[in-house]
LONUVO-983996 format. One record per residue (C-alpha): residue number from 1; residue in one letter; chain; x, y, z. Coordinates in steps of 0.001 Angstrom, whole numbers, plus 500000, padded with zeros to 6 digits. Example, Ala and Ser with C-alpha at 12.3 -4.5 7.8 and 13.67 -1.06 7.14 Angstrom:
2
+-----+------+-------+--------+--------+--------+
!  nr ! rest ! kette !      X !      Y !      Z !
+-----+------+-------+--------+--------+--------+
!   1 !    a !     A ! 512300 ! 495500 ! 507800 !
!   2 !    s !     A ! 513670 ! 498940 ! 507140 !
+-----+------+-------+--------+--------+--------+
This chain:
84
+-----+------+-------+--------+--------+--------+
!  nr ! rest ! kette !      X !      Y !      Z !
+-----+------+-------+--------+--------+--------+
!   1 !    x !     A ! 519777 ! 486310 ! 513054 !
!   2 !    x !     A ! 516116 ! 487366 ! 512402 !
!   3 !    x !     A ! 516224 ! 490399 ! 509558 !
!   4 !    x !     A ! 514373 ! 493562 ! 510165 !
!   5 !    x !     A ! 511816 ! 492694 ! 506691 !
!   6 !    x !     A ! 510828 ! 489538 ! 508585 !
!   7 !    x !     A ! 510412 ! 491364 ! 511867 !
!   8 !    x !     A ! 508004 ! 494030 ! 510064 !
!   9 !    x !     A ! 505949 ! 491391 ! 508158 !
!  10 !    x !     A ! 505005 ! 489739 ! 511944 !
!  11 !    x !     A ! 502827 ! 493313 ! 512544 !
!  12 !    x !     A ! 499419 ! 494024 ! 511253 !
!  13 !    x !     A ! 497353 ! 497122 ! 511405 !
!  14 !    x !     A ! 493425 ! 497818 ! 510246 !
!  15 !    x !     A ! 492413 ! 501531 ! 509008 !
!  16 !    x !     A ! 489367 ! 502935 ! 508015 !
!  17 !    x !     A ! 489672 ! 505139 ! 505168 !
!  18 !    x !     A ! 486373 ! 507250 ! 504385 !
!  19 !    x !     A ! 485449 ! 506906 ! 500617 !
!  20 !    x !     A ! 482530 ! 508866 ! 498720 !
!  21 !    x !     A ! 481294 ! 507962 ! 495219 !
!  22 !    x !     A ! 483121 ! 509592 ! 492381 !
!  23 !    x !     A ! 480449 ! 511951 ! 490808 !
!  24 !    x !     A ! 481942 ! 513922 ! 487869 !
!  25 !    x !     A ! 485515 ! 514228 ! 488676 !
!  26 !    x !     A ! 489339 ! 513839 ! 486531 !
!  27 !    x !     A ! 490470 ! 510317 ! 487341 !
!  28 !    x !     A ! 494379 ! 511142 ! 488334 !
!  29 !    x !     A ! 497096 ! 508394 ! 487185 !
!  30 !    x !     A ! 499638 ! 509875 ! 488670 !
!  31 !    x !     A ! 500709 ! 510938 ! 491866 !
!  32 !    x !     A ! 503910 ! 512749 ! 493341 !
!  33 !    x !     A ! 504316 ! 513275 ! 497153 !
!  34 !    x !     A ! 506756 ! 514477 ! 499371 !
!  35 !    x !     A ! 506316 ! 513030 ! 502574 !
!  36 !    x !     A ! 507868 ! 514041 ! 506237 !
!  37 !    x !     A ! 509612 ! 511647 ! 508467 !
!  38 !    x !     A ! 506527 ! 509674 ! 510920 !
!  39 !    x !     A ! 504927 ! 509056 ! 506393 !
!  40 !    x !     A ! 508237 ! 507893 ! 504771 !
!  41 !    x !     A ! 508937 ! 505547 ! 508062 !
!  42 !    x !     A ! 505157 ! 504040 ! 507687 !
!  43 !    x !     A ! 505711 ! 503758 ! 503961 !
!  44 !    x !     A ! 508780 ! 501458 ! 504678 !
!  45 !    x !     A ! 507660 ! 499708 ! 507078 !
!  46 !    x !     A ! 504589 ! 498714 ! 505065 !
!  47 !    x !     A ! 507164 ! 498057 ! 501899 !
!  48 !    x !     A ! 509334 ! 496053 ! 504247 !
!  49 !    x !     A ! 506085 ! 493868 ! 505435 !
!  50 !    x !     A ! 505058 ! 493321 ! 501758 !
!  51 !    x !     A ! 507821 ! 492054 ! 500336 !
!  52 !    x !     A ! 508490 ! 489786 ! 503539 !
!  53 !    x !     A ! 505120 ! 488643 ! 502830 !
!  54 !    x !     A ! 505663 ! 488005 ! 499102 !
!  55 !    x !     A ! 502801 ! 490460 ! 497998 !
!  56 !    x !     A ! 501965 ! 490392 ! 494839 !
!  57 !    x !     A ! 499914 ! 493483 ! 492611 !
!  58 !    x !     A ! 496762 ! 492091 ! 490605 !
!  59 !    x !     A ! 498735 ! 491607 ! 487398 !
!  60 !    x !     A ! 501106 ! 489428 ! 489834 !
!  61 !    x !     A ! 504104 ! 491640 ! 490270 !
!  62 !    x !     A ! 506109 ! 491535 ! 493240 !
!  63 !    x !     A ! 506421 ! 494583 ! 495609 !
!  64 !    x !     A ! 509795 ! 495842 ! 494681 !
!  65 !    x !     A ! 509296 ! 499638 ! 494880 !
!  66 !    x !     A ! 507749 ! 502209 ! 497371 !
!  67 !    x !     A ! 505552 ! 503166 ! 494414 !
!  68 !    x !     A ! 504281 ! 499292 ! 494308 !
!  69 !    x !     A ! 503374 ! 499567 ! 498164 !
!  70 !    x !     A ! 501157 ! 502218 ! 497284 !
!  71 !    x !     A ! 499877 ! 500779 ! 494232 !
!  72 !    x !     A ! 499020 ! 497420 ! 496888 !
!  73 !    x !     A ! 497328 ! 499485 ! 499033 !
!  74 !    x !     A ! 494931 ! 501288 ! 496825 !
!  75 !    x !     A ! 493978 ! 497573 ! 494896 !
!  76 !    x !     A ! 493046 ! 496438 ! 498405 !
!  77 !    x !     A ! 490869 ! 499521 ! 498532 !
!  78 !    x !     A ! 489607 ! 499345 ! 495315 !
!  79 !    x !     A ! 489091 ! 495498 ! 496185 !
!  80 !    x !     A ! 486794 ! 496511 ! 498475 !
!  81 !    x !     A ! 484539 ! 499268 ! 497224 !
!  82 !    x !     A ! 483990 ! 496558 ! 493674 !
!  83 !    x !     A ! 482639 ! 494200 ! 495935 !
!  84 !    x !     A ! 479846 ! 496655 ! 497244 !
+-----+------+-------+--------+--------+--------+
């Protein structure tokens, strides 16, 4: 029987996200969020496809949290905007 992680891991998506340059601005390190249903579904989904994918965070961590899909995500971003 095929699980529902390895059944989310099979889908990919692409999104442009608009970035500026920082300027003078607070860096924040911490976030809280309450999300509504259609976010916290998306956010499990993409937590589902990471760890079925055996993601890993730069400093090699696994993605065991919600927090750690979110921390993916934004190194991916941040991968790409060093590179420019």
């Amino acid at each position: 029987m095929e699980s529902k992680q390895a059944t989310a891991a099979a889908e990919t998506v692409c999104v442009e996200v608009p970035l500026a340059e920082l300027g003078d601005c607070h860096l924040t390190r911490h976030c809280e969020a309450r999300l509504d249903h259609r976010q916290a579904v998306a956010l499990q989904r993409l937590h589902n496809g990471l760890d079925a994918a055996g993601a890993r965070l730069a400093g090699g961590k696994r993605i065991y949290s919600r927090p750690d899909a979110v921390r993916w995500l934004l190194e991916r971003i941040a991968d790409k905007t060093e590179r420019e």
